[in-house]
C-alpha positions in Angstrom: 0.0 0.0 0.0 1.0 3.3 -0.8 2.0 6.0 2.2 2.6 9.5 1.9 6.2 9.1 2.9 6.4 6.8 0.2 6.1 9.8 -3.0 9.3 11.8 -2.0 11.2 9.0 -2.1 10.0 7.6 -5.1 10.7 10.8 -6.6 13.8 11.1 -5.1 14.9 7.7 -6.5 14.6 8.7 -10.2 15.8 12.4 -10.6 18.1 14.7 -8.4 15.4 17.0 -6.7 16.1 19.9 -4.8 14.0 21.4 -1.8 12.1 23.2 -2.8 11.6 22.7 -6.6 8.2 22.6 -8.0 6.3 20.0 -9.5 3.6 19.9 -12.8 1.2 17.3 -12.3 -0.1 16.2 -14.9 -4.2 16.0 -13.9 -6.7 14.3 -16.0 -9.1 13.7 -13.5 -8.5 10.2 -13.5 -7.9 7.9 -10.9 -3.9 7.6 -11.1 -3.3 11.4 -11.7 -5.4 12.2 -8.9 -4.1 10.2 -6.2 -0.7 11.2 -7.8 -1.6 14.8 -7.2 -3.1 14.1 -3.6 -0.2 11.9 -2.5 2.5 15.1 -3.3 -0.1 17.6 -2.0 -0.5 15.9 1.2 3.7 15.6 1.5 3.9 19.2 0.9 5.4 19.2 -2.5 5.5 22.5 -4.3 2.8 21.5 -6.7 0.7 22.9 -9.7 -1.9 20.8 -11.9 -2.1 21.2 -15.7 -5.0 19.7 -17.8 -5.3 18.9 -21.0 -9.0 19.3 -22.5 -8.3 17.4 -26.1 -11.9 18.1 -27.1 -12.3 14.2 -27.9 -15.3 13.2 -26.1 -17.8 16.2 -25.7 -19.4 16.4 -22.5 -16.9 14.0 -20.7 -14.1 16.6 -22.0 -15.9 19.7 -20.1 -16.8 17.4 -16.9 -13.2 16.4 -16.4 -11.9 20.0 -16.8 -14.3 21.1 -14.5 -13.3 18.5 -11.9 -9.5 19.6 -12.2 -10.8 23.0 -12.0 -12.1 22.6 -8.5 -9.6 19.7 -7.7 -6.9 23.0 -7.8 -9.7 25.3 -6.2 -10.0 23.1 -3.5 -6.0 23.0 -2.9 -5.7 26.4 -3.7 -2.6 25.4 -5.9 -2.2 27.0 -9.6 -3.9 25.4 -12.6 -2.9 25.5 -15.9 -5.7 24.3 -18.4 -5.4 24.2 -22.6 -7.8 22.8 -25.1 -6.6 21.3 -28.3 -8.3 20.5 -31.6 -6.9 17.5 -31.5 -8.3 15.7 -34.8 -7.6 18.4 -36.6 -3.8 18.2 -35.6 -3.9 14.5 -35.7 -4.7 14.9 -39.5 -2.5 17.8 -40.5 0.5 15.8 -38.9 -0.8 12.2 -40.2 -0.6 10.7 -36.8 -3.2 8.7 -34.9 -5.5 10.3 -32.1 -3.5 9.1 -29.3 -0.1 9.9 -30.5 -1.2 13.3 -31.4 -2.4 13.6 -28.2 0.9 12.4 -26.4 2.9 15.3 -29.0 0.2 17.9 -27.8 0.6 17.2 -24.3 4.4 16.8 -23.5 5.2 20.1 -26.2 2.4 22.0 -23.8 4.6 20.8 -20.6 7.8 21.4 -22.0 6.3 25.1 -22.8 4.9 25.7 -19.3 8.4 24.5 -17.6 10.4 26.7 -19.9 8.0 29.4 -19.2 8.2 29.3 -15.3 10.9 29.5 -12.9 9.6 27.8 -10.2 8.4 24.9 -12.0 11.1 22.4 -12.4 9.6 18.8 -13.0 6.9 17.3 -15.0 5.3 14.6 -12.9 2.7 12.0 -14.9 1.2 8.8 -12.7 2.3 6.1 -15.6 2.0 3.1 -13.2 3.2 -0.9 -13.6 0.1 -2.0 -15.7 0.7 0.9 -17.4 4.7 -0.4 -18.9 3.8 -3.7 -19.0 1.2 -3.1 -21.7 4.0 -0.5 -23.3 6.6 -3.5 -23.9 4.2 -6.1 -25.2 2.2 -2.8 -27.5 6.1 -2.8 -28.5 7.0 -5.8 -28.9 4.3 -6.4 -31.5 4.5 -3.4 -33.1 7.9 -4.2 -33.8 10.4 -2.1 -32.3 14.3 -1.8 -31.2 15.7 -2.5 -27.7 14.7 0.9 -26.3 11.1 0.0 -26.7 11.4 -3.5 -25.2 12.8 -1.2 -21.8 8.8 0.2 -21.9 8.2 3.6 -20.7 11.2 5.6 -18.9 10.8 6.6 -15.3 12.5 9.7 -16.2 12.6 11.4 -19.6 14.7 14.7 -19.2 12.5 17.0 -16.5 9.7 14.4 -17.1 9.6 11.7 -13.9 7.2 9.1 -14.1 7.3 8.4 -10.1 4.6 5.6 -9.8 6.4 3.3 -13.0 7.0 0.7 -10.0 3.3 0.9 -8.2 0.5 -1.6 -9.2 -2.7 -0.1 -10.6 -4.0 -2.3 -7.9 -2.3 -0.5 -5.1 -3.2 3.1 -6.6 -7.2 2.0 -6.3 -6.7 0.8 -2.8 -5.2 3.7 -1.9 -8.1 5.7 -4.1 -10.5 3.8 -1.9 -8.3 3.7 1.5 -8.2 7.8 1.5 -12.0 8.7 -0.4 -10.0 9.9 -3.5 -12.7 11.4 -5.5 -11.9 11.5 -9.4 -13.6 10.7 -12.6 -13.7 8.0 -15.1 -12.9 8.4 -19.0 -15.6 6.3 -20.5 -13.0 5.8 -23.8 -10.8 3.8 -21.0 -13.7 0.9 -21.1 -13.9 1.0 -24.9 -11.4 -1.4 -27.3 -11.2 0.9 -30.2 -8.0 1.9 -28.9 -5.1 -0.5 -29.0 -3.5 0.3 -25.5 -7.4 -0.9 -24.0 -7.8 -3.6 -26.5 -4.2 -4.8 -24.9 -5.4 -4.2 -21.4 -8.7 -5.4 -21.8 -8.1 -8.2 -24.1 -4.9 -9.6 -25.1 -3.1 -9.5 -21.6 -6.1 -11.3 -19.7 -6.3 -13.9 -22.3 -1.8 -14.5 -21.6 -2.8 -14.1 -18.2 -5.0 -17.4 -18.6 -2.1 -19.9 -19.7 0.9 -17.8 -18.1 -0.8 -15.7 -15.0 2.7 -13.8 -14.3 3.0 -12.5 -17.6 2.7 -8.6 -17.3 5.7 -8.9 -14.1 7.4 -10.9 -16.8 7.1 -8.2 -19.0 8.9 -5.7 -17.0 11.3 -8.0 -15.7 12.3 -8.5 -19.7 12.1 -4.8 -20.2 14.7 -4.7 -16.8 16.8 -7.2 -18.3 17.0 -5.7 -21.4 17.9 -2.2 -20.0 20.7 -3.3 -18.4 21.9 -5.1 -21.9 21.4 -2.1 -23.3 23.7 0.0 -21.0 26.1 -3.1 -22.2 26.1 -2.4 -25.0 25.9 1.9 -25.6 29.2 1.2 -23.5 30.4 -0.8 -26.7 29.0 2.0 -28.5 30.6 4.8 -26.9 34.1 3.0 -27.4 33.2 2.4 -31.3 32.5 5.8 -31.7 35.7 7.4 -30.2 37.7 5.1 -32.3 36.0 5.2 -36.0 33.4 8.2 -35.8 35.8 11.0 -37.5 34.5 14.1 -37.3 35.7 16.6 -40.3 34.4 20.1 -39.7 30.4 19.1 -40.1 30.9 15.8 -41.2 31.5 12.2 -39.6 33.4 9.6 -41.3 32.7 6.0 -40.7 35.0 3.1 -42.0 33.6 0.5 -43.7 36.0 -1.9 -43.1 34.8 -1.8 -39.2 31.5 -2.0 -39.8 31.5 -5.2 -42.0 33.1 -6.9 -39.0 29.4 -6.6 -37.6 27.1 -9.2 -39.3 24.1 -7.6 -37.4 22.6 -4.1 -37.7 22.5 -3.2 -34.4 25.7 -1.7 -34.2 24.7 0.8 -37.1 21.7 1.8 -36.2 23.4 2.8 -32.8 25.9 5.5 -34.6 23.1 6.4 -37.1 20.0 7.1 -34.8 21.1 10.6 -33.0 21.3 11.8 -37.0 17.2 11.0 -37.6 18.0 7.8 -38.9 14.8 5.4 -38.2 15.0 1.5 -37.1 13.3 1.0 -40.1 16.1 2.6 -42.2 19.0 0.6 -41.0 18.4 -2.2 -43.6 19.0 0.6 -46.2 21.8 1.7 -44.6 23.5 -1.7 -44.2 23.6 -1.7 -48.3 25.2 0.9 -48.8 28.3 -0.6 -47.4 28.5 -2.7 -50.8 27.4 0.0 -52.6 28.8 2.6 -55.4 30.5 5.6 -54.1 28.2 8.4 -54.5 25.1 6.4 -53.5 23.0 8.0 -50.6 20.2 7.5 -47.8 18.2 10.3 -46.6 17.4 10.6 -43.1 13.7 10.2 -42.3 14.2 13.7 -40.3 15.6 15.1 -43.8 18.2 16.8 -41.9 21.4 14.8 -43.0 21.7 11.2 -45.6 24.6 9.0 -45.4 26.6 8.9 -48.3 29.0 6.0 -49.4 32.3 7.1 -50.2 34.8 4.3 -51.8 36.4 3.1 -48.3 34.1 5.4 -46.0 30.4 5.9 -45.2 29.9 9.9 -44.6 27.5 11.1 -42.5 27.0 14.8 -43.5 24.1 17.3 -43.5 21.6 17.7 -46.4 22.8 20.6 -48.1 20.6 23.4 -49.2 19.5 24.4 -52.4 18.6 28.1 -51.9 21.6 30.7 -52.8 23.2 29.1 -55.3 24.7 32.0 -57.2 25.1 35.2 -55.6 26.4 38.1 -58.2 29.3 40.5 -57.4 28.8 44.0 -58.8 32.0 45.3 -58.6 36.2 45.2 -56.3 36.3 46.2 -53.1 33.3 43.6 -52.2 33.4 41.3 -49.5 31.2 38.3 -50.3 29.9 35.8 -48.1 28.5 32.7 -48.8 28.0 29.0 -47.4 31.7 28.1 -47.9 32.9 31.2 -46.6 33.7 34.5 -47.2 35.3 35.9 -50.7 37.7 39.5 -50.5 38.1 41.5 -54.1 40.5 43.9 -53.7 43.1 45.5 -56.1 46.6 44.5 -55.6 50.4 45.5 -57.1 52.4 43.7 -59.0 54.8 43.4 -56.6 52.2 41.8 -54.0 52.1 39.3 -55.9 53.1 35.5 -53.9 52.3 32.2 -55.3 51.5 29.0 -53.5 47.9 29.9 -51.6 45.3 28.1 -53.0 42.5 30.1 -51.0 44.1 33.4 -53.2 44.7 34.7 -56.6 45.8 37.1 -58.9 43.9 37.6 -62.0 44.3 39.7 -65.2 41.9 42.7 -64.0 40.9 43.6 -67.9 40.2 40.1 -68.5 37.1 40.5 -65.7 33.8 41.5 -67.0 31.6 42.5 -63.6 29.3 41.4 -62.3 30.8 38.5 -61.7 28.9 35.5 -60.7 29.9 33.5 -57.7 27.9 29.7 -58.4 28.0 26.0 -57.5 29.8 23.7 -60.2 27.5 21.9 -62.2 28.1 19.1 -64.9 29.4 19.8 -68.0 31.3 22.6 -66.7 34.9 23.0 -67.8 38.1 25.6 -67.4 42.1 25.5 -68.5 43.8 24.5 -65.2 46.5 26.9 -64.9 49.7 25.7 -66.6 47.6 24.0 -69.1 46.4 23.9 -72.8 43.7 22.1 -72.9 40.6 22.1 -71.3 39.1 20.0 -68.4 35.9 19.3 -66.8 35.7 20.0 -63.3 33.9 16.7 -62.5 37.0 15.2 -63.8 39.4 17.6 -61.5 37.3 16.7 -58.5 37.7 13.3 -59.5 41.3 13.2 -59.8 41.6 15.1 -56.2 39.6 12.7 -55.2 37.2 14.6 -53.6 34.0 12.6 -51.8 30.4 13.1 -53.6 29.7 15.5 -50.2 33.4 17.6 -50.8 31.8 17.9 -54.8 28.8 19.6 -52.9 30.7 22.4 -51.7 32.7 23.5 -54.3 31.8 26.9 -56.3 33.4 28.4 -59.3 33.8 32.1 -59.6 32.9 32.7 -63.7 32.9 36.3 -65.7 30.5 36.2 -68.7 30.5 32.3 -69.9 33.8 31.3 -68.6 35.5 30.0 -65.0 37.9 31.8 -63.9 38.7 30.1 -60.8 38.0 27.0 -59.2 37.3 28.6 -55.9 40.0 27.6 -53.5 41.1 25.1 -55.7 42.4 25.7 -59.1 42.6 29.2 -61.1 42.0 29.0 -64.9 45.1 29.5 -66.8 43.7 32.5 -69.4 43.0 35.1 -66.2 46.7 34.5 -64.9 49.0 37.6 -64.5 51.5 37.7 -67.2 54.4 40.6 -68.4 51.4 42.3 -70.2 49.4 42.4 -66.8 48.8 46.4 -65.7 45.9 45.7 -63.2 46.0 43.0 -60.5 42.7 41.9 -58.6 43.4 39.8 -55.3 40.6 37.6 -54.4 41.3 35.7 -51.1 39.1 33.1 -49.7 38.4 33.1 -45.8 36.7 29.2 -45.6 37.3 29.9 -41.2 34.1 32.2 -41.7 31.8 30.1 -43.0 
């Protein structure tokens, strides 16, 4: 049985709490948020009740914000109470009704704990039942170690501080103290899969294997503690063949095909928006042509295979890319850095930068245009005759499809003058005939 000792120390158990810090119940007007609220409001925790009215079942929607209303009235603690439309959210994002109403909720307590200095937790009554039907939702769903662990008793400020109290010992204690609160009618209906779980499929394991929601969490225990195992592994994999260069993280393949299973993988790729679902992509790519890419499902970066190296890098984008410059004197920045135009002497001249230059200044016709390469794009490579594709200069570098990204030629009328930071076109170098000098100096540390 519950005692009102028993909720600081619960508490206490999960997250560092300070005296004095204040707690955001979350209060449906249900049984398990209720006692939840009355067993920190009778241990004098600095509390305050938020309710979510999701406008889903009419009447029942107005009766429980009304009971929450005079639940805080009663307590004389602070209430904070939204209403969301959400169906219509639901839709626009293409998410089911209960996980829109999980995004709605959480965002609205993150907002009201950013928004408040004394708050400082987020406390929810998520009890044992509660897991247990989390792991086997889970498990059937399909689903990677971290959902086998169930629900976490703390996610960032979020502490979940009944996770290891029985729905059974909240109702006695509901019935123990006269704990008033109201019942959602939608919790009695199997249209939703969490009650058709909890209502169905659990009683009818419970028949042939009567232990089977405590076996549930003691899996989801078990695998926890693999799973600490094994980010341990991961940790030590990363500091030894997760390069980082500038924004970009270099992976060896030759390490990764040492691993005949995907877990590994989807490990280092996860914290980059790469889904479970994914990782079978992913593993291809090792095998695959250089240049060949995956997306991320966030659409943030894509993982790009790169002859010995899988690159993680960011998904570039395609707005600015040409920016003109009218005239010398300019200072041009763009995504790769920053481009000076200045004029220079003769005898300023030094060779053997490739982030400067010296052009022929009659042989510029501003405005000059500043652009990404693109194919079929050639120059004359300084000290030669002939002409050469720049696709075949990057090749020849050997420059990785993500480096080809971020190159930019600097071009006057039809032609490329400059490579930029790479290569200057032969027909714009200063020669005896040269009176006027332009210096054009690339600062890549600005970008």
């Amino acid at each position: 049985m519950l005692a009102l000792i028993e909720i600081k120390k619960l508490i206490a158990a999960i997250a560092p709490v300070n005296t004095g810090d204040g707690f955001l119940i979350a209060a449906s007007g249900g049984m398990d948020s209720t006692v939840l609220a009355f067993l920190c409001h009778e241990a004098g925790l600095k509390i305050e009740l938020a309710h979510c009215n999701f406008m889903l079942r009419d009447e029942e929607s107005e009766r429980d914000e009304q009971f929450v209303r005079a639940l805080a009235a009663k307590w004389n603690v602070p209430l904070h109470v939204k209403k969301f439309n959400t169906a219509s959210f639901a839709s626009e994002k293409k998410l089911s009704i209960q996980e829109a109403a999980r995004q709605l909720r959480y965002n609205w307590f993150q907002e009201l704990i950013d928004s408040t200095k004394h708050l400082n937790w987020v406390l929810t009554a998520h009890h044992q039942e509660d897991n247990a039907e989390t792991i086997a939702m889970h498990f059937f769903r399909g689903t990677g170690l971290r959902g086998l662990m169930g629900i976490p008793a703390r996610s960032g400020n979020v502490i979940r501080p009944l996770l290891t109290v029985s729905h059974n010992d909240i109702q006695n204690y509901a019935a123990a103290h006269h704990v008033e609160f109201v019942t959602d009618s939608s919790n009695l209906k199997e249209d939703y899969t969490r009650n058709y779980f909890r209502h169905t499929i659990l009683p009818a394991i419970e028949k042939v294997f009567p232990t089977v929601k405590q076996n549930l969490l003691d899996n989801g225990k078990r695998i926890e503690q693999a799973d600490q195992l094994l980010q341990i592994y991961v940790e030590q994999f990363k500091k030894k063949y997760l390069l980082q260069k500038q924004n970009e993280y270099h992976l060896s393949i030759a390490q990764l095909k040492k691993f005949e299973h995907t877990s590994l993988l989807f490990e280092l790729l996860h914290p980059f928006g790469f889904t479970p679902g994914q990782v079978g992509e992913a593993a291809l790519l090792l095998n695959a042509r250089t240049g060949a890419q995956l997306v991320a499902a966030t659409g943030q970066w894509r993982l790009i295979k790169n002859r010995k190296q899988l690159i993680i890098a960011p998904l570039l984008s395609t707005k600015n890319d040409y920016i003109e410059v009218e005239s010398i004197n300019e200072e041009i920045k763009y995504p790769e850095g920053v481009l000076t135009f200045l004029p220079a002497k003769t005898s300023e001249i030094t060779f053997g930068n490739e982030k400067q230059v010296f052009v022929d200044a009659k042989l510029l016709q501003f405005p000059l245009l500043l652009r990404k390469w693109k194919e079929g794009d050639y120059f004359y490579p300084l000290g030669m005759r002939k002409k050469k594709k720049v696709s075949r200069l990057l090749i020849d570098l050997k420059f990785s499809a993500s480096e080809k990204e971020k190159v930019w030629v600097l071009t006057t009328g039809d032609k490329i003058c400059w490579v930029v930071g790479i290569r200057l076109d032969d027909r714009f170098k200063i020669t005896t005939q040269t009176n006027e000098v332009i210096q054009v100096v690339l600062d890549s540390d600005l970008a």
